[in-house]
C-alpha positions as CSV (number, residue, x, y, z in Angstrom):
1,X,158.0,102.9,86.4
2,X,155.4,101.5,88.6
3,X,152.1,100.4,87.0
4,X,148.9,102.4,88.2
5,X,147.1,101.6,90.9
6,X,143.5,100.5,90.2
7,X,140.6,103.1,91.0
8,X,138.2,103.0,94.0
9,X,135.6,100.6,93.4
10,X,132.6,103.1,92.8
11,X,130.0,101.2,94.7
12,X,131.9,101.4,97.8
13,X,132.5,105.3,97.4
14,X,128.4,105.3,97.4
15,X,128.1,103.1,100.1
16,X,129.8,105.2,102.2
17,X,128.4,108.5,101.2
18,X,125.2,106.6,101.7
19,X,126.3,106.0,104.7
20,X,126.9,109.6,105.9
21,X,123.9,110.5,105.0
22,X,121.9,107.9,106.5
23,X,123.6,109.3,109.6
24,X,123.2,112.6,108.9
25,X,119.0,111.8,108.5
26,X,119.0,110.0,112.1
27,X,120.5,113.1,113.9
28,X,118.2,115.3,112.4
29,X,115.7,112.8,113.3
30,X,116.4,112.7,116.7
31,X,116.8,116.7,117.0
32,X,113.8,118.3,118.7
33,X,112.3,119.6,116.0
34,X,108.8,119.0,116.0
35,X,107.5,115.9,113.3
36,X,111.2,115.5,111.6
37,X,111.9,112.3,112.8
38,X,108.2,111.5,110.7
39,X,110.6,112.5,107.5
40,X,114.0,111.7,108.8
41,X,113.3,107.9,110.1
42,X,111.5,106.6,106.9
43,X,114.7,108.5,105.0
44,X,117.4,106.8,107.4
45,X,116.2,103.3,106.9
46,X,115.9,103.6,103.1
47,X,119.6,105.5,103.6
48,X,120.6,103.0,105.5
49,X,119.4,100.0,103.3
50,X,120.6,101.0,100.3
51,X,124.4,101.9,102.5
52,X,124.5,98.6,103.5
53,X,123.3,96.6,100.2
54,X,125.7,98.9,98.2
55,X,129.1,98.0,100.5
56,X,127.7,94.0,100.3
57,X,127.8,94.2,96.4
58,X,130.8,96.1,96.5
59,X,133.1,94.0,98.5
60,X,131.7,90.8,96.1
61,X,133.1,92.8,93.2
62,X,136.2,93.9,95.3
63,X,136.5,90.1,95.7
64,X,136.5,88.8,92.7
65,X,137.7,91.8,90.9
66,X,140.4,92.9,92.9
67,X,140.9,96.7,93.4
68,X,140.7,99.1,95.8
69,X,137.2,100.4,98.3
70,X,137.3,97.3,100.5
71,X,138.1,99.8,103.7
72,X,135.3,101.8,102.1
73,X,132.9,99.0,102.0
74,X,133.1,98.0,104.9
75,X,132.6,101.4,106.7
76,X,129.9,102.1,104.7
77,X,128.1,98.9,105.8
78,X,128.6,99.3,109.3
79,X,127.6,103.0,109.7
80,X,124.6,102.0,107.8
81,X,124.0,98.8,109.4
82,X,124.2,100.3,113.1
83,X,122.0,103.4,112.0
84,X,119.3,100.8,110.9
85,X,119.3,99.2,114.2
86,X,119.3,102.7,115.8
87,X,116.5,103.8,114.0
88,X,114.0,100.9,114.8
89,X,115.4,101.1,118.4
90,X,114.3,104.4,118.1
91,X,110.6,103.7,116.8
92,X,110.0,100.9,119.3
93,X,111.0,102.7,122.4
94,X,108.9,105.5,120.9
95,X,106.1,103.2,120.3
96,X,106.1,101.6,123.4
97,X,106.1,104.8,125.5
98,X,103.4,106.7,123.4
99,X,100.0,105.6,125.2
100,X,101.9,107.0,128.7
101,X,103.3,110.0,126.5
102,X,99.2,110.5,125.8
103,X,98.1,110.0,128.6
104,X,100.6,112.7,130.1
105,X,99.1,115.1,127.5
106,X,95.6,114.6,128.4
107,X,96.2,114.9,132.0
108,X,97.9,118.4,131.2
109,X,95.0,120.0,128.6
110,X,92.7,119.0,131.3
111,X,94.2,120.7,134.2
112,X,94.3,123.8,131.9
113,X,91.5,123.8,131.3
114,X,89.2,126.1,133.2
């Protein structure tokens, strides 16, 4: 009889449905939906951060522990490690093109204007 195998590591399983959500949060971000990326952004990076601190711990425990989630882990922190950077990519280029983005705008109210 073989002897069980030892259960996913449970921080891993979180890490990585952390993960998918953090994902999940950026695309609706970037949809064009008017103001979601002011709710999906802030959700993603907290998503994100929690993804990645959760598969670090994780793989420690898988470490020193042994068992099973390493795969898990480690998906879980590069999905949310890469969504992080996404995300603040995101905001700078956002950032840095908003006073031409306003400036657009106000050239187009006053043209329709009568």
């Amino acid at each position: 009889m073989e002897p069980p195998r030892p259960s996913f590591n449970t921080r891993a399983v979180l890490s990585l449905l952390f993960a998918v959500l953090t994902v999940l949060s950026f695309c609706v971000g970037v949809a064009p939906i008017p103001l979601t990326s002011l709710i999906c952004y802030p959700a993603a990076l907290l998503l994100g951060g929690t993804a990645l601190w959760l598969g670090w711990s994780s793989l420690r425990e898988v470490r020193q522990n042994g068992g099973r989630g390493r795969r898990l882990a480690l998906i879980g922190m590069w999905t949310g490690g890469l969504t992080l950077l996404a995300v603040l990519c995101f905001s700078a280029v956002a950032i840095a093109l908003a006073p031409t983005i306003f400036d657009l705008l106000r050239q187009a109210w006053t043209q329709l204007q009568p």
